[in-house]
py3Dmol code that shows the C-alpha trace and the ligand (Angstrom):
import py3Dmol

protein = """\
ATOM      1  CA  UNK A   1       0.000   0.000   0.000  1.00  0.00           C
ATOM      2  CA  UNK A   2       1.332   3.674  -0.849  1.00  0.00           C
ATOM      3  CA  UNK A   3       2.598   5.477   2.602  1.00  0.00           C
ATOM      4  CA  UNK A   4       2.234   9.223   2.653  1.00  0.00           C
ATOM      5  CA  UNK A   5       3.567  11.261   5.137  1.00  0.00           C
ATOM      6  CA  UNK A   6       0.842  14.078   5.430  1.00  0.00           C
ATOM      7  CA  UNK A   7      -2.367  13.414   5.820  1.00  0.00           C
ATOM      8  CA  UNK A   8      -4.770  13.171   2.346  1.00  0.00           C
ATOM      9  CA  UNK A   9      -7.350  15.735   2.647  1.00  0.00           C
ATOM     10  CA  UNK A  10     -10.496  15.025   0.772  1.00  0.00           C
ATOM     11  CA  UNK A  11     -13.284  18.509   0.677  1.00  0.00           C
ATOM     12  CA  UNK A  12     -16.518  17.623   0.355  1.00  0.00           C
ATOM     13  CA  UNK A  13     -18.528  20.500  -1.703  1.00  0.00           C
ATOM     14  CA  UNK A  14     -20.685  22.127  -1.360  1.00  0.00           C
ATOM     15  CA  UNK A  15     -20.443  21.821   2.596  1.00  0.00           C
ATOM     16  CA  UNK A  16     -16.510  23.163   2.537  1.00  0.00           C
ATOM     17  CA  UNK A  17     -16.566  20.292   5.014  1.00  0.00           C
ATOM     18  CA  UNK A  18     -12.417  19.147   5.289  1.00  0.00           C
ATOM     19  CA  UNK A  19     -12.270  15.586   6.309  1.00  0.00           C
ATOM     20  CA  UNK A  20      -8.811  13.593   6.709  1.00  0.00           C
ATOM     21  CA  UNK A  21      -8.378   9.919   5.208  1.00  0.00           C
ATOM     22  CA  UNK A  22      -6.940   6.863   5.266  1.00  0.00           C
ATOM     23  CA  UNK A  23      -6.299   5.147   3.010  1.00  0.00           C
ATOM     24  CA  UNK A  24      -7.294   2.387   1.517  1.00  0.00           C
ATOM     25  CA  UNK A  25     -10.829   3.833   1.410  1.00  0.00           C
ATOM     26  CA  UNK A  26     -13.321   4.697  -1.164  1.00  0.00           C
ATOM     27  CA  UNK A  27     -14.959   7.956  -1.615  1.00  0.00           C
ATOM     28  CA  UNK A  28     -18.338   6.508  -0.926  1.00  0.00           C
ATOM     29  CA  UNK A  29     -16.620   5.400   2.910  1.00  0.00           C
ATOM     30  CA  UNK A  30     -15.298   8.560   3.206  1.00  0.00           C
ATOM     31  CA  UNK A  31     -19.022  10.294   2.952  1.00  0.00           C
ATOM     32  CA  UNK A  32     -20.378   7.751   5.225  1.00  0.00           C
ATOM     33  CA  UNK A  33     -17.222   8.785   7.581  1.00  0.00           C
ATOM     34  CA  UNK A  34     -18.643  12.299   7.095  1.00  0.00           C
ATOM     35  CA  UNK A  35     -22.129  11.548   7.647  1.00  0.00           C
ATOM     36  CA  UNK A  36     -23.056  12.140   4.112  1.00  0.00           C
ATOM     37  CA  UNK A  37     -25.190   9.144   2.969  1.00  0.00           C
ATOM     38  CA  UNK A  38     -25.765   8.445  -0.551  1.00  0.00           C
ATOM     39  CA  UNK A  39     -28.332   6.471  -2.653  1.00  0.00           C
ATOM     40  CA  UNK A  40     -26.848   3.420  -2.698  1.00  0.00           C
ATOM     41  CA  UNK A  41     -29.600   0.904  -3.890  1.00  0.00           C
ATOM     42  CA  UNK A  42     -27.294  -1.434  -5.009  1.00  0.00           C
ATOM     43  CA  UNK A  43     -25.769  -1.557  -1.954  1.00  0.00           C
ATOM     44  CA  UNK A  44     -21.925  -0.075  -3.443  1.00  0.00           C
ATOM     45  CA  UNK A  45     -21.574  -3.141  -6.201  1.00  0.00           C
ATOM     46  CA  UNK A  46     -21.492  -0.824  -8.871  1.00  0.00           C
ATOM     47  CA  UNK A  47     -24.549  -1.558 -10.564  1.00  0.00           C
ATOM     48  CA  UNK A  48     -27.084   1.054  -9.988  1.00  0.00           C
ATOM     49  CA  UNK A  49     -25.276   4.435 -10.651  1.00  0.00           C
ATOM     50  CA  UNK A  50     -27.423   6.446  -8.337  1.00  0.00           C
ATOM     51  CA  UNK A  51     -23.694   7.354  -5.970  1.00  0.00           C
ATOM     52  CA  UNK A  52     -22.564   9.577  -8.553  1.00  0.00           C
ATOM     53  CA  UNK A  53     -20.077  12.688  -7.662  1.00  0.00           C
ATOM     54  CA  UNK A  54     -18.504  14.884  -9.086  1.00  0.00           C
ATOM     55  CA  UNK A  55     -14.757  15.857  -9.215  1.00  0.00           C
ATOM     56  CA  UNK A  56     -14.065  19.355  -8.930  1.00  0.00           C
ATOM     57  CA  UNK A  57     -12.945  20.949 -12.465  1.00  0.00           C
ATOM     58  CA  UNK A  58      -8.497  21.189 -12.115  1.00  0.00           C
ATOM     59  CA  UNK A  59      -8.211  18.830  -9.599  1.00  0.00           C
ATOM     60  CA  UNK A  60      -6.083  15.832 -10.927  1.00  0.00           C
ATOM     61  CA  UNK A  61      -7.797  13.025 -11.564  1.00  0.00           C
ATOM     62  CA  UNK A  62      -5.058  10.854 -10.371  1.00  0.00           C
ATOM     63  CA  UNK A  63      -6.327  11.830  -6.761  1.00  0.00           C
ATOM     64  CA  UNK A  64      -8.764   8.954  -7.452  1.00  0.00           C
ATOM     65  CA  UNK A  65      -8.300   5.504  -9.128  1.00  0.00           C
ATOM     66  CA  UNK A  66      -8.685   4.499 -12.498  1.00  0.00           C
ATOM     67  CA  UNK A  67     -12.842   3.794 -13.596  1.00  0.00           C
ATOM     68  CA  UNK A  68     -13.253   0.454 -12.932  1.00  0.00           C
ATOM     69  CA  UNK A  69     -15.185  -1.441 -15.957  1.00  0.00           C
ATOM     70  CA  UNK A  70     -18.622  -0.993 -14.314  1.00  0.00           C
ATOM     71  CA  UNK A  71     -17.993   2.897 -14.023  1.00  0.00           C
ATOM     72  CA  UNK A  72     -17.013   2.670 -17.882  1.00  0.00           C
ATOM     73  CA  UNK A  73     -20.016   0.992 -18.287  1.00  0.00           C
ATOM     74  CA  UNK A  74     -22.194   3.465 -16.543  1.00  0.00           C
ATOM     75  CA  UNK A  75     -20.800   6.592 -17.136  1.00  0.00           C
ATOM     76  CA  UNK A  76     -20.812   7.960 -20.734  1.00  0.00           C
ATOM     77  CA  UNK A  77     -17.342   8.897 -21.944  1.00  0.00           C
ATOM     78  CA  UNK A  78     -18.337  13.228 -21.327  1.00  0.00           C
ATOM     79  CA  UNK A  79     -19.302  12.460 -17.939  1.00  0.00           C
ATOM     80  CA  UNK A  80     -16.118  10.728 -17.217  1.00  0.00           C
ATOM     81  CA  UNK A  81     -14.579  14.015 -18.604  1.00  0.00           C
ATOM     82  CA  UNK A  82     -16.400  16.207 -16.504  1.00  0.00           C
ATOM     83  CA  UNK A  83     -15.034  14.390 -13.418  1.00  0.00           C
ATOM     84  CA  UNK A  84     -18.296  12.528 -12.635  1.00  0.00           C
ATOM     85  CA  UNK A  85     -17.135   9.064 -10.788  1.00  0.00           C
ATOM     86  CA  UNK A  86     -19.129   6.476  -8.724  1.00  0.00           C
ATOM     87  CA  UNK A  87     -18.323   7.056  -5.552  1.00  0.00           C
ATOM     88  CA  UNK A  88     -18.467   2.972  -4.499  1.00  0.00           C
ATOM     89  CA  UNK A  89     -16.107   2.334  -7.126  1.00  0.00           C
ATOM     90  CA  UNK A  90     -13.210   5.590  -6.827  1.00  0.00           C
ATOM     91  CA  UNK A  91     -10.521   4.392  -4.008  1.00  0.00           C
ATOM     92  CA  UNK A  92      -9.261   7.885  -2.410  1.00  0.00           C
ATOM     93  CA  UNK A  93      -5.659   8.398  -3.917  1.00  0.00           C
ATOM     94  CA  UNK A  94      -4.604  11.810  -2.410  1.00  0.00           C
ATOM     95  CA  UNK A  95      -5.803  15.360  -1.544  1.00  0.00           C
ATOM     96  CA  UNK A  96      -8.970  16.276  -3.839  1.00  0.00           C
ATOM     97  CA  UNK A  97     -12.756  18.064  -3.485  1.00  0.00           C
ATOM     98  CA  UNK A  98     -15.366  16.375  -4.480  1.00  0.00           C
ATOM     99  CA  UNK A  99     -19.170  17.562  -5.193  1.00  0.00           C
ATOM    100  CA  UNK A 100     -22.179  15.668  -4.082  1.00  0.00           C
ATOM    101  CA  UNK A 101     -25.362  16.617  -6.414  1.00  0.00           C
ATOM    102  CA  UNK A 102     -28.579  16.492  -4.310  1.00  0.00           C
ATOM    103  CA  UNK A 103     -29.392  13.625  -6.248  1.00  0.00           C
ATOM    104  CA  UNK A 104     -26.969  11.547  -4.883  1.00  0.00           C
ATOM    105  CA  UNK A 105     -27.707  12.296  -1.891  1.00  0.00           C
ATOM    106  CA  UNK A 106     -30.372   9.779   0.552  1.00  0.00           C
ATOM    107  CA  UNK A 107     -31.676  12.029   2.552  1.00  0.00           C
ATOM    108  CA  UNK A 108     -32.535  14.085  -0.596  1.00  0.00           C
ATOM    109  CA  UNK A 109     -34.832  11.465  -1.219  1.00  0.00           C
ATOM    110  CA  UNK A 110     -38.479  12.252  -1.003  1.00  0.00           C
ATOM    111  CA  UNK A 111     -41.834  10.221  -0.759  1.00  0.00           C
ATOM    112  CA  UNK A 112     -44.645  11.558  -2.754  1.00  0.00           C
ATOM    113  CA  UNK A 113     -47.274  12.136  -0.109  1.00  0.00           C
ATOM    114  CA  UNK A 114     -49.928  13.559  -2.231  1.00  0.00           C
ATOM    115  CA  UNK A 115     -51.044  14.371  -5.456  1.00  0.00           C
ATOM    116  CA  UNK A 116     -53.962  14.485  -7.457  1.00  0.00           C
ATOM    117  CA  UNK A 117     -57.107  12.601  -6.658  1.00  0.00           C
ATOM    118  CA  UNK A 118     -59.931  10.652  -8.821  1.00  0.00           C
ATOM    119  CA  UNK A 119     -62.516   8.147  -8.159  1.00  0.00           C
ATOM    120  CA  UNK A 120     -61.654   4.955  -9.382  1.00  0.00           C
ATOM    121  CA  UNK A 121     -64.128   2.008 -10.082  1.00  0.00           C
ATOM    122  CA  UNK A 122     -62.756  -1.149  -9.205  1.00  0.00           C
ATOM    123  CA  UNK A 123     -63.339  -4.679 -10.071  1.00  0.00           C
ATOM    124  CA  UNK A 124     -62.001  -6.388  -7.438  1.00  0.00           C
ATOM    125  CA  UNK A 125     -62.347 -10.220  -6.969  1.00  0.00           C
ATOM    126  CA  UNK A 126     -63.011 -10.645  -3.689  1.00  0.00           C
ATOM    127  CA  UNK A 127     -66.456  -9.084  -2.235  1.00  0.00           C
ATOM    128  CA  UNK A 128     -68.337  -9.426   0.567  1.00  0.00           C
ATOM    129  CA  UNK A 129     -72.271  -9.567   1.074  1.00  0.00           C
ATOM    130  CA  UNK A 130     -74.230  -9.663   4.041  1.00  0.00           C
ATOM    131  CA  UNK A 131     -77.013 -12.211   3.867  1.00  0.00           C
ATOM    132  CA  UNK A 132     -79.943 -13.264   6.695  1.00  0.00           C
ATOM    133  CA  UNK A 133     -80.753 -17.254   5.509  1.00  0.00           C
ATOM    134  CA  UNK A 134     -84.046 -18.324   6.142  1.00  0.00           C
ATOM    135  CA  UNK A 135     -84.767 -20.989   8.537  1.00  0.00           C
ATOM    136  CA  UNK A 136     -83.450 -24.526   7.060  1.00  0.00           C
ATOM    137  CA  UNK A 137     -85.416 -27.561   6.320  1.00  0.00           C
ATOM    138  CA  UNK A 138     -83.095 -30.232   6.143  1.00  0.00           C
ATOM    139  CA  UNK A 139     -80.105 -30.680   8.661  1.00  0.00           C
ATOM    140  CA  UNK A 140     -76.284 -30.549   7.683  1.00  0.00           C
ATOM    141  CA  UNK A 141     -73.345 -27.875   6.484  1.00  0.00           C
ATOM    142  CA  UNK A 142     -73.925 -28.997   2.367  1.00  0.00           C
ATOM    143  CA  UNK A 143     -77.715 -28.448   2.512  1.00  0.00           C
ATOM    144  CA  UNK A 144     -76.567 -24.812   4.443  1.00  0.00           C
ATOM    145  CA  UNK A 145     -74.212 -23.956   1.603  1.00  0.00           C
ATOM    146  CA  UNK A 146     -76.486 -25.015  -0.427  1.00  0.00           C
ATOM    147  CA  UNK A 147     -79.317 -22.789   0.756  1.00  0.00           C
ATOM    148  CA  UNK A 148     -76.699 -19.849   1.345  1.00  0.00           C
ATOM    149  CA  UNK A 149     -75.809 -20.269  -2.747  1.00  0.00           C
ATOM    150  CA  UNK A 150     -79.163 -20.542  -3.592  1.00  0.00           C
ATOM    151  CA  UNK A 151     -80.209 -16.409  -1.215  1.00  0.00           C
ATOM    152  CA  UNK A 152     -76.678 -14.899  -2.604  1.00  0.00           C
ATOM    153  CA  UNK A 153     -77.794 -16.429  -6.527  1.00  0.00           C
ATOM    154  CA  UNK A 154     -74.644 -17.544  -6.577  1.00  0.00           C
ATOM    155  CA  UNK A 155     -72.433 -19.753  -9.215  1.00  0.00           C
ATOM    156  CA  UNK A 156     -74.362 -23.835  -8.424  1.00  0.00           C
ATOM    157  CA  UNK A 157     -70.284 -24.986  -8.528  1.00  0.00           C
ATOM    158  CA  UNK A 158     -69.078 -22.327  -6.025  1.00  0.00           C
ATOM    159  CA  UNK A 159     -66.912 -24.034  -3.490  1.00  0.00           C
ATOM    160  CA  UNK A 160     -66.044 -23.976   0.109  1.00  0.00           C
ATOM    161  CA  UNK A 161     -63.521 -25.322   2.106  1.00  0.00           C
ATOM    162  CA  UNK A 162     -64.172 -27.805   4.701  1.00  0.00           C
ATOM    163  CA  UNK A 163     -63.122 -25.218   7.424  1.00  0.00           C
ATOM    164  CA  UNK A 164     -65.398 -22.921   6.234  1.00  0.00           C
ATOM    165  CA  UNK A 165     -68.326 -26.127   5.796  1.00  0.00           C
ATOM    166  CA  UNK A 166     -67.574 -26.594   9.285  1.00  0.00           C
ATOM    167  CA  UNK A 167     -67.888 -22.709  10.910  1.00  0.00           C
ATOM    168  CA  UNK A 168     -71.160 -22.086   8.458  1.00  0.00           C
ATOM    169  CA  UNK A 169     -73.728 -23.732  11.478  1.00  0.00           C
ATOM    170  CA  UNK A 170     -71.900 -22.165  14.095  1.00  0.00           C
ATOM    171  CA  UNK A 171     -71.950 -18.724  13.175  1.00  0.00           C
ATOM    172  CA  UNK A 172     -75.543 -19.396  11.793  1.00  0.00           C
ATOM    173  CA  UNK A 173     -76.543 -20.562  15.564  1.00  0.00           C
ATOM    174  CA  UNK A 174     -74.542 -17.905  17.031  1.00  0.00           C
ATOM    175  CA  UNK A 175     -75.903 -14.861  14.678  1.00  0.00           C
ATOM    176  CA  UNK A 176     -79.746 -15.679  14.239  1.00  0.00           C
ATOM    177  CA  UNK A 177     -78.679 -16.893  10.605  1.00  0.00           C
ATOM    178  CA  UNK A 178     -76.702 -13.013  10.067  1.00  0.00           C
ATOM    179  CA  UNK A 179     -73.713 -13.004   8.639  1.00  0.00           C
ATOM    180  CA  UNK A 180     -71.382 -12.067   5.792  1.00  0.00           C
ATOM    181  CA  UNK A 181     -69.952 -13.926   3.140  1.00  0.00           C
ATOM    182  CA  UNK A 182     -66.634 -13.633   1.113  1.00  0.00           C
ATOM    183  CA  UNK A 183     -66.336 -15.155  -1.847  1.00  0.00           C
ATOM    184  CA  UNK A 184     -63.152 -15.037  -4.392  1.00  0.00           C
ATOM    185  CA  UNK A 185     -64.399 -15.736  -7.833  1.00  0.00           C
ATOM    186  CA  UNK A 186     -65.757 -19.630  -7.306  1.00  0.00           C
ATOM    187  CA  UNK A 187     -64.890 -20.062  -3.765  1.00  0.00           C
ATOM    188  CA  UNK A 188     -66.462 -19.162  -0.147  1.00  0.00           C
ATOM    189  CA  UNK A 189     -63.820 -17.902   1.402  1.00  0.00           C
ATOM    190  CA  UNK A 190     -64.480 -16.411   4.926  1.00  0.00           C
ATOM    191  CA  UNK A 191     -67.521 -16.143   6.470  1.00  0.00           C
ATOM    192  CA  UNK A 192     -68.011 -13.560   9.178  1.00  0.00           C
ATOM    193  CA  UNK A 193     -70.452 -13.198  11.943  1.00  0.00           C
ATOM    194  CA  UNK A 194     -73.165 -10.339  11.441  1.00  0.00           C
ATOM    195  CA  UNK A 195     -72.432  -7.413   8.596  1.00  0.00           C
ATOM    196  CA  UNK A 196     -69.045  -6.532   7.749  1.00  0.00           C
ATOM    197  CA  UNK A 197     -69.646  -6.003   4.573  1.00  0.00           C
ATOM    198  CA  UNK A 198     -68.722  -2.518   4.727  1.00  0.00           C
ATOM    199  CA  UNK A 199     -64.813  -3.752   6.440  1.00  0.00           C
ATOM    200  CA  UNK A 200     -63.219  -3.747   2.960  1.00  0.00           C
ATOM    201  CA  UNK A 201     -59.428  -2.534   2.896  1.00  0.00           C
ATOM    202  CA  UNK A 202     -57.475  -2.391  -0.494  1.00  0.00           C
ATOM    203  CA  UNK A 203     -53.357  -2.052  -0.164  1.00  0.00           C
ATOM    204  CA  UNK A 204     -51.714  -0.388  -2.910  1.00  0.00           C
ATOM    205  CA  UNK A 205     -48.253  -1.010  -3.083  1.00  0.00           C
ATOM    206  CA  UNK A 206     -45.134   0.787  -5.126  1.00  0.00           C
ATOM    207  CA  UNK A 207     -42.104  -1.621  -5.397  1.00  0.00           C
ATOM    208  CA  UNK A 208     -39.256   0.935  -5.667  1.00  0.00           C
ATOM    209  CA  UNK A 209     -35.521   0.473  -5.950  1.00  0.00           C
ATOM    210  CA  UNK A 210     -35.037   2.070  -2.839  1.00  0.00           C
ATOM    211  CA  UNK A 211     -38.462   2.010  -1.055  1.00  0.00           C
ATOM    212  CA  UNK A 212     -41.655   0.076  -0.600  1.00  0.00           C
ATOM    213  CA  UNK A 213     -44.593   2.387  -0.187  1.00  0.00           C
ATOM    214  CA  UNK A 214     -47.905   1.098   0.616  1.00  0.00           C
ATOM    215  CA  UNK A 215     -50.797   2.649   1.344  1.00  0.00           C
ATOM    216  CA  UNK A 216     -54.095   0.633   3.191  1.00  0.00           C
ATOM    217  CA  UNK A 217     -57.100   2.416   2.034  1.00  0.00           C
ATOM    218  CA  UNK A 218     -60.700   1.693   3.055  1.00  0.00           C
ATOM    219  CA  UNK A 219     -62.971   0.530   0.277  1.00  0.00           C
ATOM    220  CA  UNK A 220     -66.568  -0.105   0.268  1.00  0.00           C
ATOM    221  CA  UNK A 221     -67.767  -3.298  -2.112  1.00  0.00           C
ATOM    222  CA  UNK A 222     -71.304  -3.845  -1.752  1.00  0.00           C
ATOM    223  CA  UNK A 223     -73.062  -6.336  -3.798  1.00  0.00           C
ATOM    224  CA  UNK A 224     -74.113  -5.045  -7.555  1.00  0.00           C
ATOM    225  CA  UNK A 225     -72.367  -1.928  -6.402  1.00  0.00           C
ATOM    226  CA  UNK A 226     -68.617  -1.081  -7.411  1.00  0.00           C
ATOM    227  CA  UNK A 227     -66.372  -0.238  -5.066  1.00  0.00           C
ATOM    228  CA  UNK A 228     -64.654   2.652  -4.928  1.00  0.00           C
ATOM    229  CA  UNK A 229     -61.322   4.265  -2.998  1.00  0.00           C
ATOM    230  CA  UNK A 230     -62.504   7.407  -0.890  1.00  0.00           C
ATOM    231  CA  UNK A 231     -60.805   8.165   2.247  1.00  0.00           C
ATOM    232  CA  UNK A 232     -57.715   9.764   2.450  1.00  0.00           C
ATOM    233  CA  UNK A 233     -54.965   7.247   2.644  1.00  0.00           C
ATOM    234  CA  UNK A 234     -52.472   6.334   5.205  1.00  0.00           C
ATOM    235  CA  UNK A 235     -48.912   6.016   4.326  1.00  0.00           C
ATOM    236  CA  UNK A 236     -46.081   3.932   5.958  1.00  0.00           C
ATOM    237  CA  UNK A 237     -42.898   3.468   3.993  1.00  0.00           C
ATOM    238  CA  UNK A 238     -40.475   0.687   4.411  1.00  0.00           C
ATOM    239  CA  UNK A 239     -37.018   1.850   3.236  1.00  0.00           C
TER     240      UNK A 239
END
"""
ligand_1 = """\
4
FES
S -24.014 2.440 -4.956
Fe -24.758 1.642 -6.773
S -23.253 2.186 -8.196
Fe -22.485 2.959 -6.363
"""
view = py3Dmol.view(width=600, height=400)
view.addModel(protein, "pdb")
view.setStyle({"model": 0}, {"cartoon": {"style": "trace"}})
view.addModel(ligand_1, "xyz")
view.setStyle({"model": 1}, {"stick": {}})
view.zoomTo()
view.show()
């Protein structure tokens, strides 16, 4: 490993923040060193581009190492002039200023709270319906499916799951025959004591490169009416 006998100095623009370094080190350690975090969604392997800085104009651009094939890669021959680097990829040579765009930066990073609004008619393929059966004739969970396909004028080969054969008397005794069914195209699949028909939740999700953003919004599906999104939505954000 080169030995130098002062110090390297790297200045980080446009803070005018001074920072000492040694080596071996990349620039993108040195930020972190200087509590300057950058988008990194590749995690430093070179892949994404996103840690881009910038090498001040005159300073020698032996200060840093040679691009390394991804950088090449990356970085179009003009940016390269310009002094852009990546900063997971440029091992700190000696004394030099770099610039960190905004853009580079994490905490520049920003999730979209808001924006503008519509109604939007979905078609989802769950829904729920609350039904009261009529007093049954014959004894048994099939001739109570049965009965329950028959009030909802549902599909004759909708299906239902054995746990769900099983729960249908219960909740009937339990409810006065009240309750609400979900069905998923040809299947029952939860039945729920008394009406929840209105409890209908749709999540909305954004895969990101950096972030998962989801937002849980209440929905109301009622039966031979469409749903539709209306209350302002809650947002969590898993970077
Ligand atoms: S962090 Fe992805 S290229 Fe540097």
């Amino acid at each position: 490993m080169e030995q130098h006998d002062s110090p390297i100095r790297l200045t980080i623009l446009p803070e005018n923040q001074v920072v000492e370094v040694v080596l071996p080190i990349t620039l993108m350690e040195v930020l972190a060193e200087a509590g300057i975090a950058l988008t990194a969604p590749c995690a430093a392997q070179g892949t994404c581009g996103k840690c881009l800085v910038q090498i001040e104009r005159g300073k020698s651009t032996e200060s840093l190492s040679p691009p390394t094939g991804l950088e090449l890669e990356l970085l179009t021959s003009r940016r390269l002039r310009d002094g852009f680097r990546l900063a997971c990829q440029s091992q700190v040579r000696a004394d030099t200023t770099v610039s960190i765009p905004p853009t580079s930066r994490a905490s520049e990073m920003r999730i979209l709270l808001g924006g503008a609004s519509r109604k939007v008619t979905l078609e989802p393929s769950i829904v729920k319906r609350f039904v009261r059966l009529p007093p049954q004739q014959l004894e048994g969970a099939f001739a109570e499916i049965n009965l329950l396909k028959d009030v909802l004028d549902l599909r004759a080969d909708l299906r239902a799951d054995y746990a769900i054969l099983r729960e249908l008397p219960i909740i009937l005794q339990q409810t006065n025959r009240q309750l609400t069914v979900s069905t998923c195209e040809d299947r029952i699949i939860a039945l729920e004591p008394g009406d929840t028909a209105d409890g209908v939740y749709g999540l909305a999700l954004d895969v990101g490169t950096t972030t998962v953003v989801g937002v849980l919004m209440g929905a109301c599906k009622t039966w031979g009416s469409p749903p539709s999104f209306t209350c302002a939505p809650r947002l969590s954000s898993f970077p």
